[in-house]
C-alpha positions, 0 to 999 in steps of 0.5 A, spaced: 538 337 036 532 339 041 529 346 041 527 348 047 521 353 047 519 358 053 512 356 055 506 359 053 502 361 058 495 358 059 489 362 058 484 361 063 477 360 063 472 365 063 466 362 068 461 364 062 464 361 057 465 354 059 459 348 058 454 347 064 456 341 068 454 334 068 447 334 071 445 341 071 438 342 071 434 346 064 432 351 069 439 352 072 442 353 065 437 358 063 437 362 069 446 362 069 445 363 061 441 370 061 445 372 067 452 371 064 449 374 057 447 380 060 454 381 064 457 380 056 453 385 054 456 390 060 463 388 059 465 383 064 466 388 070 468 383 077 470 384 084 476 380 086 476 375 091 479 381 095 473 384 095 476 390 090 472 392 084 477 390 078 474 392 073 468 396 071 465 398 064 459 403 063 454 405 068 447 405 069 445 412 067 450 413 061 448 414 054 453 409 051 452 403 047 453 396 051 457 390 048 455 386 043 449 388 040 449 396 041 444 396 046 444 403 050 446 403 058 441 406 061 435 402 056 437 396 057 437 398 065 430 400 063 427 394 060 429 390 066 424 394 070 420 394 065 419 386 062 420 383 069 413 387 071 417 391 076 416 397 074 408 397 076 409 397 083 414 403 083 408 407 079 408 412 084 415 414 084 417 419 079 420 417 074 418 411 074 412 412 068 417 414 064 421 408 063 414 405 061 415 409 055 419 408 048 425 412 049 426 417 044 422 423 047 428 428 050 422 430 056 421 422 059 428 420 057 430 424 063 426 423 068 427 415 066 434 415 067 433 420 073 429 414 076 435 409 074 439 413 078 434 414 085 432 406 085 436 400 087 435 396 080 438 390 083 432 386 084 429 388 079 434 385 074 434 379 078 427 379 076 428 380 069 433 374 069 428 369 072 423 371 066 427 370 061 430 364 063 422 362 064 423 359 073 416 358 074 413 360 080 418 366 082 416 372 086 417 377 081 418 384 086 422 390 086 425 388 093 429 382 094 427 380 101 420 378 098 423 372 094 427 370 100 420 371 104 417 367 099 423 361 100 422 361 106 415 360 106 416 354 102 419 351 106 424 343 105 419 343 099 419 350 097 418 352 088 422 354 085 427 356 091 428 354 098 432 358 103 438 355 107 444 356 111 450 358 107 455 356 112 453 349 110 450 348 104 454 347 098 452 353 092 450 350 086 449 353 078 442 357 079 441 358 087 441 365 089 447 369 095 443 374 099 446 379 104 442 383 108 444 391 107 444 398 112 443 394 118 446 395 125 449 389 127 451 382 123 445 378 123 447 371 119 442 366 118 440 365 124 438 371 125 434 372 119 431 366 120 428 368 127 426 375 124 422 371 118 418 366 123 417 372 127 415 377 121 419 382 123 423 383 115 417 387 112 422 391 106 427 390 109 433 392 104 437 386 101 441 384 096 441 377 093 446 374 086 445 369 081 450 363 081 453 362 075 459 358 077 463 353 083 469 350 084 471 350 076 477 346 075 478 345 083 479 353 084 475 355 090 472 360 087 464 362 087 462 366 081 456 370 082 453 375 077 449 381 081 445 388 077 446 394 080 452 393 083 457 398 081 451 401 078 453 396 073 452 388 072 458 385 076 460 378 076 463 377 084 468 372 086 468 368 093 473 363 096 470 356 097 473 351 103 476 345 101 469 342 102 465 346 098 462 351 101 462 357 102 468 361 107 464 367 108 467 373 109 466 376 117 463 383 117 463 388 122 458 391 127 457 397 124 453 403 126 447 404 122 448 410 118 454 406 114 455 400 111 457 393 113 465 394 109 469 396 115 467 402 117 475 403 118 476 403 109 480 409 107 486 411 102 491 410 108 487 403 110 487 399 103 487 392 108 480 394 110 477 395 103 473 389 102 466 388 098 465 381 099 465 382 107 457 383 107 452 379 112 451 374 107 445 370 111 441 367 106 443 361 099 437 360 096 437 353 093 434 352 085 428 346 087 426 348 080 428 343 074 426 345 069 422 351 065 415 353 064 413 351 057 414 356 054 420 357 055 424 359 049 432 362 049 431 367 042 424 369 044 421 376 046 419 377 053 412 377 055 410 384 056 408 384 063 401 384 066 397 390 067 397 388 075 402 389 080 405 384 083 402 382 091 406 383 096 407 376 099 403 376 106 409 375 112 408 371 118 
C-alpha cells in the first residue's frame, strides 16, 4: 500500500547564497562577494519587485549590533566612509572628522553619527565594496556621478566600468544600475549622455547598485544590493523580459522639490507606491577581469591615502 504524502514546499534560493555562474570574472565575483556579506551583515532588508520595502533591519545611526560578527550599525556605516577614502573629501563638513576617530569617545561618537544621518553614504559604500574587492582603476568619490562620468570618459574600452544603456543591454554580476535623483523631469540614457558630452552633470545627484545576480533559475528577476537605501544596505529586485534585459519601470515627470515616486503615493493610493520607478538612465558594465594583485578576501583593507580623491575633470 502506497502512502501518499503531502509535498514539502520548496525553499527558494537566496540570490547570495548560491555559486558565481560559469564565466563569471575573479573581478566580478569579488565585487558580488563583499556586497552580499555586507547585506548579511545588515539582515537582508529588500524591496519587492513591487517596488515595496519588504523587509527592514536596523539603520544606519542605530547602536545596535548587525549580523554575524557583532559589528555596531552606525560603525560599520563609518568604516565605509573611512576605508574607501571618502571621508577626506567631506573633511569640511561637520562631523565628518569625528568619524576618522576611534570610536569609544561619547563627544566624537555623536557628531560622527550626526554626520551618517546628514550625508548620503550610498556612494561612499559602493566605494568600500570596490575596495575590498580590490577593482582596480575605480573612481573612488563621495558622489556616484563621478564613476559615471568616469565610465563615460572611457569610452567602448573604458577600465574597469563602461557606461551603456540599460534598455538594451543585459546586466551581469558585477555591473552597476544608476538612476539619476531629485530632477524635474525623466531624462534616461539619452539625456544623460547628451548632459555627459556637454558637460553639464557637475555633482549632479544619483544613485548607483551593484548587481549580485540575473535571471537565477529562469526567474526574471534583477537582484541589486545598494547602501544607504532605507538607511540601510538593501537588496532590490527588478523584473527582467524574456530577453534579458531589464524592463524599466516608467517614472514620472515630477516637480522638482519631489521625487520621482509618483508624486500621487498616499495611504488611500497604495498602487502608486513604487521604489523601483527611478530614471534609471545608466548600467555600468564590469570591463575589468580580474583583481589588483594584492587582492585578498580575509585581508584587512588599506588604510586610506592622506589625499583626497581629485575630481575627474568633465567635458
Amino acid at each position: 500500500m502506497t502512502l501518499l504524502l503531502p509535498a514539502l514546499p520548496a525553499m527558494a534560493a537566496e540570490a547570495c547564497d548560491i555559486p558565481p555562474r560559469y564565466g563569471v570574472s575573479e573581478v566580478a565575483k569579488a565585487v558580488v562577494a563583499a556586497a552580499c556579506g555586507e547585506h548579511r551583515l545588515w539582515y537582508r532588508p529588500f524591496i519587492d519587485r513591487d517596488g515595496r520595502i519588504a523587509s527592514l533591519g536596523v539603520t544606519e545611526a542605530e547602536n545596535e549590533h548587525l549580523a554575524d560578527n557583532g559589528l555596531i550599525a552606525w560603525q560599520r556605516v563609518a568604516g565605509y566612509w573611512r576605508e574607501s577614502a571618502t571621508l577626506g573629501p567631506m573633511g569640511a563638513i561637520a562631523g565628518a572628522s569625528s568619524c576618522a576617530q576611534p570610536a569609544g569617545n561619547r563627544y566624537t561618537d555623536s557628531d560622527c553619527r550626526a554626520f551618517l544621518i546628514d550625508n548620503p553614504w550610498s556612494a561612499a559604500f559602493i566605494s568600500w565594496v570596490m575596495t575590498r574587492a580590490a577593482v582596480p582603476g575605480f573612481t573612488r568619490s563621495p558622489r556616484h556621478i563621478d564613476y559615471i562620468r568616469a565610465a563615460y570618459q572611457g569610452g567602448s574600452n573604458g577600465m574597469p566600468y563602461r557606461l551603456t544603456d540599460p534598455g538594451s543591454e543585459k546586466p551581469a554580476p558585477g555591473d552597476m544600475l544608476c538612476f539619476l535623483r531629485d530632477r524635474s523631469s525623466t531624462l534616461n540614457y539619452s539625456g544623460l549622455i547628451q548632459a555627459l558630452g556637454s558637460g553639464r552633470t557637475g555633482n549632479w545627484k544619483s544613485h548607483c547598485e551593484i548587481v549580485v545576480s540575473a535571471n537565477m533559475g529562469g526567474d526574471r528577476t534583477l537582484y541589486l544590493i545598494g547602501g544607504n537605501v532605507a538607511n540601510s544596505v538593501v537588496m532590490r529586485k527588478l523584473m527582467l523580459d524574456r530577453t534579458g534585459l531589464i524592463e524599466l519601470p516608467k517614472a514620472n515627470a515630477a516637480s522638482a522639490s519631489t521625487s520621482l515616486i509618483e508624486q500621487n503615493c498616499s495611504p488611500g493610493h497604495e498602487e502608486e507606491c513604487n521604489l523601483n520607478r527611478q530614471d534609471w538612465a545608466a548600467l555600468l558594465k564590469l570591463t575589468a577581469s580580474n583583481p589588483a594583485p594584492a587582492f585578498n578576501s580575509t585581508a584587512p583593507l588599506p588604510p586610506p591615502p592622506d589625499e583626497p580623491i581629485p575630481t575627474p575633470v568633465t567635458h
